[in-house]
SEBAPA-807649 format. One record per residue: x, y, z of N, C-alpha, C in turn. Coordinates in pm, whole numbers, plus 50000, padded with zeros to 5 digits. Layout:
<atoms>
XYZXYZXYZ
...
</atoms>
This chain:
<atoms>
889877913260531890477926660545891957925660578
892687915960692893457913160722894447911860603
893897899660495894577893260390894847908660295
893837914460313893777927260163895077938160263
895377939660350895767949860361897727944560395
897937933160396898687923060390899197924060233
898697926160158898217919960013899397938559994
898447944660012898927962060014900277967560061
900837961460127901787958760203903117954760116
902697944660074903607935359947903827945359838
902737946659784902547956159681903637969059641
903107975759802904007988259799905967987259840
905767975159892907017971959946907847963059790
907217959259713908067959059599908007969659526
907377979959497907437993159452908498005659503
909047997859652910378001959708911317998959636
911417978359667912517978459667912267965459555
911887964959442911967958359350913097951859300
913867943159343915137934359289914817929859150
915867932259089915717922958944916677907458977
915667902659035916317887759065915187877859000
915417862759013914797853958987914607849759139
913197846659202912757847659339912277834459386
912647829159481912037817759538911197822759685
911427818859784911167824159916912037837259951
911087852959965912157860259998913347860759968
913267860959819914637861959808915257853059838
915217843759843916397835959932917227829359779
916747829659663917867825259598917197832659487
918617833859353917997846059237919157848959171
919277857859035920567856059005920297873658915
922017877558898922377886758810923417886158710
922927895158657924287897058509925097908658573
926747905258603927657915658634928337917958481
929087928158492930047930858383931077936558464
932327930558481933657930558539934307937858455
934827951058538935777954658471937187953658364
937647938158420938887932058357938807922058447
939357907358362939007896458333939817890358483
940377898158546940697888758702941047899258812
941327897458906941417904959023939457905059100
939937905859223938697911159307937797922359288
936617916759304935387926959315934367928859418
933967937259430933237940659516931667944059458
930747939759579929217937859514928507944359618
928037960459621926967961259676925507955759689
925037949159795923627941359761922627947159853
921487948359779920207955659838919727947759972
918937951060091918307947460179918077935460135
918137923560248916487913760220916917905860128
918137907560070918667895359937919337886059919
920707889959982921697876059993921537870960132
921917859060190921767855160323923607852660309
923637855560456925187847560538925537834760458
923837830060476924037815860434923707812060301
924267814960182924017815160056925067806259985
925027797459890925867792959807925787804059749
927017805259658927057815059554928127810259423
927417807659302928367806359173928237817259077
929587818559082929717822358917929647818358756
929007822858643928947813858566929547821958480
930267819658341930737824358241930167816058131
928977826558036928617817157937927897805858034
926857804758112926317795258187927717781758231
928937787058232929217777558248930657782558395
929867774258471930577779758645931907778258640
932477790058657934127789558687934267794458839
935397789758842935847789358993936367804659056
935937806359196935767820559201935977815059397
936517824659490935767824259571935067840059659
934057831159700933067844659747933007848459877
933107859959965933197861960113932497874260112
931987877060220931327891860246932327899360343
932017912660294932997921860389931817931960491
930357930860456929607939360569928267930960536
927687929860649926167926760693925347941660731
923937935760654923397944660683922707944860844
922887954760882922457956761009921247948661091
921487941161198920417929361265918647943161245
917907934261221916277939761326915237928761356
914757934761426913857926961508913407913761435
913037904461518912857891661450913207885661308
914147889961294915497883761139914847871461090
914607865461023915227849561016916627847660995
917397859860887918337858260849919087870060874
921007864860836921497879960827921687878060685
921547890760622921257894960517922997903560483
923517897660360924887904860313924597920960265
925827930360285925467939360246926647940560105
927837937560124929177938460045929667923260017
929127916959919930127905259860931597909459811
932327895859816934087903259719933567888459659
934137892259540933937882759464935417878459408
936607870059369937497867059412937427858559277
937917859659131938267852859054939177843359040
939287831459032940387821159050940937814358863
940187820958826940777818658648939927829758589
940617834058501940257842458357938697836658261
937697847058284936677840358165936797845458062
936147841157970935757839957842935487855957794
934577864457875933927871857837933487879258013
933847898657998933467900558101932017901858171
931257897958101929807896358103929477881158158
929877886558288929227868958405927647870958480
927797861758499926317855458622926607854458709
926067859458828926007853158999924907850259016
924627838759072923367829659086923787826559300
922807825459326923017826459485921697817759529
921847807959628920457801259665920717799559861
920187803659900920467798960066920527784960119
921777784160196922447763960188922317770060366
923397761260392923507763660536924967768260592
926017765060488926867771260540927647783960511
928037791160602927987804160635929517810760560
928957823060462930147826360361931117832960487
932467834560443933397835860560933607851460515
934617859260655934897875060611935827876060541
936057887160400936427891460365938117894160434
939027891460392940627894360456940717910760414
941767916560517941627934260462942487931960374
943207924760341944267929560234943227932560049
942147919560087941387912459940940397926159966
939917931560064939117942060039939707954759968
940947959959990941897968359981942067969159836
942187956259770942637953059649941577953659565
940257955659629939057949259499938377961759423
937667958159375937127975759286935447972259321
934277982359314933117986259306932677978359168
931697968959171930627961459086929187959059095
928357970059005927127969359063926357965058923
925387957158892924857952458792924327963558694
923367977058755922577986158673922357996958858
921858009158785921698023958877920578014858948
919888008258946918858008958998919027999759134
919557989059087920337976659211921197988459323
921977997159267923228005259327922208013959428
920798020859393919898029159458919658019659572
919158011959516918568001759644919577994059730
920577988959751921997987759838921918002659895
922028012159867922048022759944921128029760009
919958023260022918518025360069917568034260015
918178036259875917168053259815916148038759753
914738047959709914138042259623914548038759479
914008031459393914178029559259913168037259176
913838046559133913448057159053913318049858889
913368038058866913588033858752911938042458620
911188042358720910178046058595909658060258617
910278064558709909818082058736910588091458666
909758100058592910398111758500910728121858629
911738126058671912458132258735913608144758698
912758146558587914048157458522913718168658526
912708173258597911828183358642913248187958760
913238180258864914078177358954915388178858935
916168166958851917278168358850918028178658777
917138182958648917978191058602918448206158690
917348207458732917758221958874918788218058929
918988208458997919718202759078921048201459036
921118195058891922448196158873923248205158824
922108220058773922868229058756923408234958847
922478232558974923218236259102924258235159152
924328220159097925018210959145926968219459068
926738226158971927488226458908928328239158949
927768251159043927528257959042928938256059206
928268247859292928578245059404929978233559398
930148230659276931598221459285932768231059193
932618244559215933018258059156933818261459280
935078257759317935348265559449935628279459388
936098283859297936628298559258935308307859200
934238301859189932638309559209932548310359339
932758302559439932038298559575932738315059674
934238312959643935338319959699935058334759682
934748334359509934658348259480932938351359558
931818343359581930808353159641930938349659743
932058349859842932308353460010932348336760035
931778327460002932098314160066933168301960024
934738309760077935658300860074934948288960137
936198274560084935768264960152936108262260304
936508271060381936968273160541935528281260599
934378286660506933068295160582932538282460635
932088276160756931408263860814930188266060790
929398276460739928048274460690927488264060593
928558269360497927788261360348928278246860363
928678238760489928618227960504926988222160551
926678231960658925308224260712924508217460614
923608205560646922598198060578923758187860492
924608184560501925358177460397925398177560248
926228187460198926108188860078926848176559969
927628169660033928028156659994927248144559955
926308145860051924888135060046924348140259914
923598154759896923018155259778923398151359686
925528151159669925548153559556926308136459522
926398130759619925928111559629924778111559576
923848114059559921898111059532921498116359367
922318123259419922598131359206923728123559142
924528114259180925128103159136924308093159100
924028090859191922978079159211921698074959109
920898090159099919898091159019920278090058873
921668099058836922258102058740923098095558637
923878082658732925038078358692925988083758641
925938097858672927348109058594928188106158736
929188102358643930548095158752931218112658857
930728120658747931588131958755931118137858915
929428131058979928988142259077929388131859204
930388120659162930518107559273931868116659334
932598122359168934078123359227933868135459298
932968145359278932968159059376932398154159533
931798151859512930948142959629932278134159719
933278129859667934498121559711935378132859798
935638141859694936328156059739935558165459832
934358164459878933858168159998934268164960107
934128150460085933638144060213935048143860250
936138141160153937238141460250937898155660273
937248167360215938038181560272936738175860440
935478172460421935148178760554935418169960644
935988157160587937028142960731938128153060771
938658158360699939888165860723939928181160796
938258181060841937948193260931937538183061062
937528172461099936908168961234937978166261318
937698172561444938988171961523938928154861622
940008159061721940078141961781938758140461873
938338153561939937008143861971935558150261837
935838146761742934908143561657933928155661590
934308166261667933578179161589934068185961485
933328197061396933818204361317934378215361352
935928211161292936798225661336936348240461311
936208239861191935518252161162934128258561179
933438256461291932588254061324932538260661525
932578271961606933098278061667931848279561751
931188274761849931538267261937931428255761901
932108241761966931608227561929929908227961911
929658223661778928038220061721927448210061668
926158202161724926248191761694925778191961557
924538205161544924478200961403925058203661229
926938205161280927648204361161927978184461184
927508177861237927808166861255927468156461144
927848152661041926818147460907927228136060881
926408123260911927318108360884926478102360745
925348108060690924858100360546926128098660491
926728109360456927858112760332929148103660325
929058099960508930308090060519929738077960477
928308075660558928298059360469928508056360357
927778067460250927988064460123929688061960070
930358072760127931638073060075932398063860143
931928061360250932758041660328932068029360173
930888032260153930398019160054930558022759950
930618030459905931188033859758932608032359724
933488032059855934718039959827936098024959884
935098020760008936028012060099936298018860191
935978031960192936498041660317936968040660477
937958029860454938378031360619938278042460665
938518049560644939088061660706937328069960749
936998067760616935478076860648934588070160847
934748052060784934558046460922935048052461044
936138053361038936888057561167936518076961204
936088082061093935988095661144934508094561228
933578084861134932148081561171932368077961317
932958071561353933038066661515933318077861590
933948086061546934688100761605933018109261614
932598112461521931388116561490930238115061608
929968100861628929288094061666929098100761825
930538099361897931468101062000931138118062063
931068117261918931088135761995928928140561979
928318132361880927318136861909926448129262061
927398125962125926448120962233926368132062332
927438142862277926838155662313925518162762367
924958157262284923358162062245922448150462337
921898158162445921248149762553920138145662487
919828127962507918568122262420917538131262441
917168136762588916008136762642915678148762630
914248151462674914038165462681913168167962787
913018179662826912018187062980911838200862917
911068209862963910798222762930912268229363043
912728219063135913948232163169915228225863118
914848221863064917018217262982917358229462924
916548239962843917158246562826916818249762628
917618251362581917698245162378918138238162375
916518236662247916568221762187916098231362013
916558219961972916028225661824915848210261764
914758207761633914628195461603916058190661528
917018201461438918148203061353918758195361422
919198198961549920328196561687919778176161671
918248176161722918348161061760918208155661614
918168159361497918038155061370919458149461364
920358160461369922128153961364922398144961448
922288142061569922468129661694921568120461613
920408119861560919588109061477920798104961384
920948111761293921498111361168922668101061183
923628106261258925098099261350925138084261407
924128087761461923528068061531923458061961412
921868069261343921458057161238923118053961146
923958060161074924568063861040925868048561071
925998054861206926928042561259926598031761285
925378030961353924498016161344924618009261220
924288017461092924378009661012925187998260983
926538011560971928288003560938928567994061027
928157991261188928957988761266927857975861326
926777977261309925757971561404926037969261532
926587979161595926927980361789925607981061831
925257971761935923847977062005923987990562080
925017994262113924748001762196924448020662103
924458018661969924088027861904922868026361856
922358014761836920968010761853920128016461958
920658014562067920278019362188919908034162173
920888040762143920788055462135919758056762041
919848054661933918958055061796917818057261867
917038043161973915668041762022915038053362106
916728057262182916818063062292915928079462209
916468083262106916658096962044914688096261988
914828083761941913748083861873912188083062018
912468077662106911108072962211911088089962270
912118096862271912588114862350910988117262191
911368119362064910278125262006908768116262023
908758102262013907728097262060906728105062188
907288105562298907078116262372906508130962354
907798136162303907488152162311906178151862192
905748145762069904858142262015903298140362095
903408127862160901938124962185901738124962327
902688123462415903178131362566903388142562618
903428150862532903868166662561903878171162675
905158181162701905098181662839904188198362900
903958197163005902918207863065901298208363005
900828189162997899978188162989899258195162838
900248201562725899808207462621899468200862527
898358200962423897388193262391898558186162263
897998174762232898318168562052898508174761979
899538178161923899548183561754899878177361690
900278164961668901568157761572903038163561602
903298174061692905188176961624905468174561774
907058176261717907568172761878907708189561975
906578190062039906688201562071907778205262204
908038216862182909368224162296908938236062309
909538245262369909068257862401909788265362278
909378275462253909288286162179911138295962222
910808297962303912128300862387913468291862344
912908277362406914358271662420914838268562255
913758270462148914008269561994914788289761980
914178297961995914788304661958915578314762017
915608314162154916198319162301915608335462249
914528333862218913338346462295912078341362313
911118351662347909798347062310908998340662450
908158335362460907548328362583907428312562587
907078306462681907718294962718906798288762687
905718286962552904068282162501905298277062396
904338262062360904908249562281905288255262117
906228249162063906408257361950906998241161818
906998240361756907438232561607907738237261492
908908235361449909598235761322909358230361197
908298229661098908058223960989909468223260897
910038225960868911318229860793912478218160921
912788219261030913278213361069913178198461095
911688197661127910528181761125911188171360982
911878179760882912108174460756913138171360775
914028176560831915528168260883915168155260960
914278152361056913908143861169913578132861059
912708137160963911768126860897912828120560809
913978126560768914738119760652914848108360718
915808110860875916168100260921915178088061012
913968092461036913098082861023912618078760932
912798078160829912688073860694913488064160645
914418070060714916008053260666916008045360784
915598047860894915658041760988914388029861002
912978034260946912038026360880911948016060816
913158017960678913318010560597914407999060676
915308005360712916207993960794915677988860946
914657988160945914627979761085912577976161095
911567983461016910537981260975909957990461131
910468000961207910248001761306908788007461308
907888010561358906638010761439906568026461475
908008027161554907808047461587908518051961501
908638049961416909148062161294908248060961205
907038047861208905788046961135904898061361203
904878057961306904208068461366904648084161419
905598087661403905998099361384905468102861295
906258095461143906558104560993904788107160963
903898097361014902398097460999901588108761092
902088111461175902058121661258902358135161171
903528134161172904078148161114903558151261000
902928137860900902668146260729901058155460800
900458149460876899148154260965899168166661012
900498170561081900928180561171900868193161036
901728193360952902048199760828900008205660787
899578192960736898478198260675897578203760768
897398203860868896748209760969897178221661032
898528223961047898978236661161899988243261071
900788236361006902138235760918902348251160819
901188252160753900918260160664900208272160689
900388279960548899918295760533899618297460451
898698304460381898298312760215898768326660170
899658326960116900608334260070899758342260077
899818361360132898498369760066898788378860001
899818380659947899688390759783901288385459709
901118397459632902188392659535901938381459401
902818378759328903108369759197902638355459294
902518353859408902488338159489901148337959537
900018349659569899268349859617898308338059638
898488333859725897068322659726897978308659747
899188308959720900028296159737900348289759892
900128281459864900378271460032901808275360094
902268277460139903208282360217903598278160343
904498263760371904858258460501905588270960551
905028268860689906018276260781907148272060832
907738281860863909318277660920909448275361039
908168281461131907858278461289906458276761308
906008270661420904458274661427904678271661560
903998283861604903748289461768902678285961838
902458275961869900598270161849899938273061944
900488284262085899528288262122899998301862151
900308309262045900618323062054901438323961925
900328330261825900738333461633901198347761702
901048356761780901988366061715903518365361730
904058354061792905638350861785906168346361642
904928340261543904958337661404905888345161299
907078346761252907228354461181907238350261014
905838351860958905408346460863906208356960719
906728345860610907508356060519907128347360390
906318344960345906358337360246907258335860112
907698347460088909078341859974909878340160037
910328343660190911438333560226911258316660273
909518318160302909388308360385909588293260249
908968303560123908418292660058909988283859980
911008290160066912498277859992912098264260087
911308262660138911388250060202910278239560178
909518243560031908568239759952908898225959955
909958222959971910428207459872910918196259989
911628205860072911648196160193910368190560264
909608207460306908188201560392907198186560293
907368190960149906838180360084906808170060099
908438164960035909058151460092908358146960218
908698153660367908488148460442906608145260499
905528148260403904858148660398904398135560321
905478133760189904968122960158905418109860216
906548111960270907178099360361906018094760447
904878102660529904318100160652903388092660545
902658096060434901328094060350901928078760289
902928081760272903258066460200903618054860357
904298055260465903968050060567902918045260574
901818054360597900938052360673899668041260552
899968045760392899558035760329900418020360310
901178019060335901628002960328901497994560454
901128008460533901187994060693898667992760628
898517999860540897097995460547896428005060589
896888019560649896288028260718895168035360620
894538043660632893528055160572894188067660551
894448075960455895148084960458893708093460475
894098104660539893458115160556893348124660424
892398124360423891648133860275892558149660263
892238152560396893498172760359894648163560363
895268156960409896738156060429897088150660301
896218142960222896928139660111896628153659989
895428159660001895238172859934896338183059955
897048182460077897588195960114898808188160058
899498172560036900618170659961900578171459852
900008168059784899878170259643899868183359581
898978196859649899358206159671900548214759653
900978204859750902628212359815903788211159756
903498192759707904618191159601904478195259485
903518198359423903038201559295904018218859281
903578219759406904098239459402905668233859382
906398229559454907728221959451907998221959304
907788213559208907808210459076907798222659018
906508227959014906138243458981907718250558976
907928252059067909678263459109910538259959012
910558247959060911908239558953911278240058795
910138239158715909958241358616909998257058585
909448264658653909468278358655911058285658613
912158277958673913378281458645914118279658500
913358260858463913648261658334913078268858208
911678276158234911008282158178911628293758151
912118299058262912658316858284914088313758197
914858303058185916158302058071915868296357944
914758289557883914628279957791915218286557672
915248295557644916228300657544917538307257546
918178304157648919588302457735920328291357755
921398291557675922268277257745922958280057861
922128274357966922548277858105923518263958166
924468270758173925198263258250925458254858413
925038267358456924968270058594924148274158675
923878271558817922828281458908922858282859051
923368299159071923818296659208922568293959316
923288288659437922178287859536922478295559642
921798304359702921978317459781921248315959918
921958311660001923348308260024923538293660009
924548290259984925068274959916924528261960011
924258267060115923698257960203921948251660163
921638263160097919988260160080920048245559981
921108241459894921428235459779920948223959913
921808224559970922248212460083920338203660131
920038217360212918698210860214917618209960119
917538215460042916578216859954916608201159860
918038192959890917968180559822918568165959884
919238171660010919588159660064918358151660106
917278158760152916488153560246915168150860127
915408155359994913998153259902914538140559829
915208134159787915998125359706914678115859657
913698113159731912688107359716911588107259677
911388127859684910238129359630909708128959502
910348130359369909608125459256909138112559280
909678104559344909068086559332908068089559437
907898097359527906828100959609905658103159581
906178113259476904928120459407904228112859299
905028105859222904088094259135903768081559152
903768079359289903448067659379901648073659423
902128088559539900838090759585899928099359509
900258106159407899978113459315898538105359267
898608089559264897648083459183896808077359260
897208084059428896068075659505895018082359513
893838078159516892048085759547891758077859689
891528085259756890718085559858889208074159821
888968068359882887938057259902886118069459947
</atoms>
């Protein structure tokens, strides 16, 4: 049983993160085909988790035949628990003669001595080199979407997408780019992930022009100007990593530290008298750590990370005033919406912000309580989470809630066409817990995987439903009302088509 569920493990964990390498031990040695822009100057190599070591020879070959090059890394991927190795995140690759042909080989095998850092001047100077979309997904921790039909998905998305890099649409329906709303959820991240999926260069460069109008809103201690009182959750560091590793972004780094700085704002902990809490609030302080941990590997943001994450461990399966298990991180009702009575309350819609970032935080460190959260929460959803739409064109449709009051429904304010914009998030984060909880070997629960499949299915449903309602329209465009919904409705799903045709094909035993 041991060996089989070991066996399961492997399985699903190359269905993550599948390298197109030639494999010895873990990776430890393997090779690719680059194509270099022009035949000399420095390059730069994003590399996936788990692949290159510190300690790697590395040649170049032209035409199998090794020309002289030298190789240094400019970032490691972040230490976790029991390493054998550190693992490169950014090679420069450093041409020392002209080849033949820009179509080279890097071949890499683990030696013992240790590649040296990168100089800032050679980083400064080098350009972005990634073999194929799918290597570039995985360096940046998304899944490899390589065999999932996803156009169900993307195409919504990028008409959205098209819709929202419109400042003179945005302006004319009331949201100049100075309204601090249509920032929340990071709309930069989505539209990094719609790069990503896409390879249209065009949603990298809007995505570029975000992130630096919203660097150019954070003040010196690290909040959003436009944004009235200081808040932690306009605080958004996905968008910088990407645009620090995509870009070289000093600058993005240095706002990230600013960022970081100011979300320590947000007290790890929680009691029923602190006062408000919302999951959004500790989702952004999550987001910020993991965020900077990454770039920086400081323990002491590690620290926080654990710190943020053991506060929901707690309010989860500890709850305070003795109130029973549900799966969520329960708080009072009150301190979420400053009315109401002081009986335990959870955010399904917000739980999906929490889960993104236990989700990346999973993948980078293999942690144990974000296993058990996100497994928690897909549980929480199918059990308490939901509603059945009762009339209308939706009647009968599953319907996550936006709150659940769990020991007092009439504080509930149940709306199902408003509730149901959050079809795609609650999903996602439903399938994050189901796919967890199958690679460590677990049993998925029979409703919880019924009520995802369900849920995402309705998800799909919307987004086909839209192309249905234009199919004889050349639609250009599609607004999102209000521009912020764009934000969540995709930063935090980026995963779910590969979700859905991963668990889509599991049967219950």
């Amino acid at each position: 049983m041991v060996a089989l569920m070991a066996f399961m493990r492997v399985m699903f964990l190359c269905a993550f993160f599948l390298v197109a390498v030639t494999s010895a031990s873990a990776q430890e040695q393997g090779s690719i085909a680059l194509t270099v822009p022009q035949l000399d100057g420095s390059f730069s190599l994003l590399v996936p988790q788990n692949t290159v070591t510190i300690s790697s020879n590395i040649n170049i070959y032209d035409n199998n035949i090794r020309i002289p090059a030298e190789v240094s890394y400019t970032l490691l991927w972040p230490n976790s628990a029991n390493q054998k190795y550190q693992y490169v995140r950014i090679l420069n690759i450093k041409l020392l003669t002209k080849p033949s042909t820009k179509l080279l080989t890097l071949r890499w095998q683990t030696g013992t001595k240790l590649l040296s850092e990168t100089s800032k001047s050679e980083k400064l100077n080098s350009r972005i080199i990634y073999p194929n979309s799918s290597w570039l997904r995985k360096a940046l921790l998304l899944t490899d979407d390589l065999n999932v039909d996803d156009t169900w998905y993307r195409s919504i998305q990028s008409l959205t997408a098209t819709y929202l890099a419109d400042e003179e649409a945005l302006t004319k329906n009331n949201y100049p780019r100075n309204k601090a709303s249509q920032w929340l959820y990071d709309r930069p991240q989505a539209f990094y992930q719609l790069y990503l999926a896409t390879n249209n260069h065009q949603w990298k460069r809007y995505a570029d022009r975000f992130v630096t109008f919203y660097k150019s809103q954070i003040d010196d201690e690290g909040f959003f100007k436009l944004a009235k009182p200081e808040d932690v959750k306009y605080l958004m560091g996905r968008s910088l990593v990407y645009h620090h590793l995509l870009n070289y972004s000093e600058s993005s780094l240095d706002v990230l530290g600013r960022l970081y700085n100011a979300s320590l704002s947000w007290d790890a902990g929680y009691s029923t008298g602190r006062g408000f809490w919302t999951e959004r609030h500790h989702a952004a302080a999550l987001n910020v750590a993991i965020s900077y941990w990454e770039l920086t590997n400081k323990q002491s943001a590690k620290d926080r990370i654990e710190e943020l994450i053991n506060t929901l461990l707690a309010m989860t399966f500890t709850p305070e005033n003795q109130w029973p298990v549900s799966n969520c991180p329960q708080h009072t009702f009150n301190a979420h919406e400053g009315w109401g009575d002081e009986s335990p309350t959870c955010s399904p819609w917000m739980m999906a912000l929490l889960a993104d970032n236990l989700w990346r935080y999973y993948w980078l460190t293999n942690s144990d309580k974000s296993r058990q959260l996100l497994v928690a929460f897909a549980d929480f959803i199918a059990e308490k989470g939901i509603f059945i739409a009762p009339k209308g064109k939706i009647k009968g449709q599953i319907i996550p809630k936006y709150l659940v009051s769990l020991q007092n429904s009439k504080q509930e304010e149940l709306d199902a066409w408003s509730d149901r914009q959050h079809t795609c998030d609650v999903a996602s984060m439903m399938g994050k817990g189901l796919y967890v909880e199958k690679i460590e070997g677990g049993r998925l629960k029979t409703n919880t995987l019924s009520v995802f499949k369900k849920i995402s299915n309705l998800c799909q449903a919307q987004h086909v439903a839209i192309n249905e309602k234009y199919k004889y329209v050349k639609l250009e465009r599609l607004t999102s009302k209000p521009p912020r919904k764009f934000n969540w409705q995709y930063s935090t799903t980026d995963d779910l088509p590969w979700l859905m045709s991963v668990l889509n094909q599991i049967e219950q035993d």
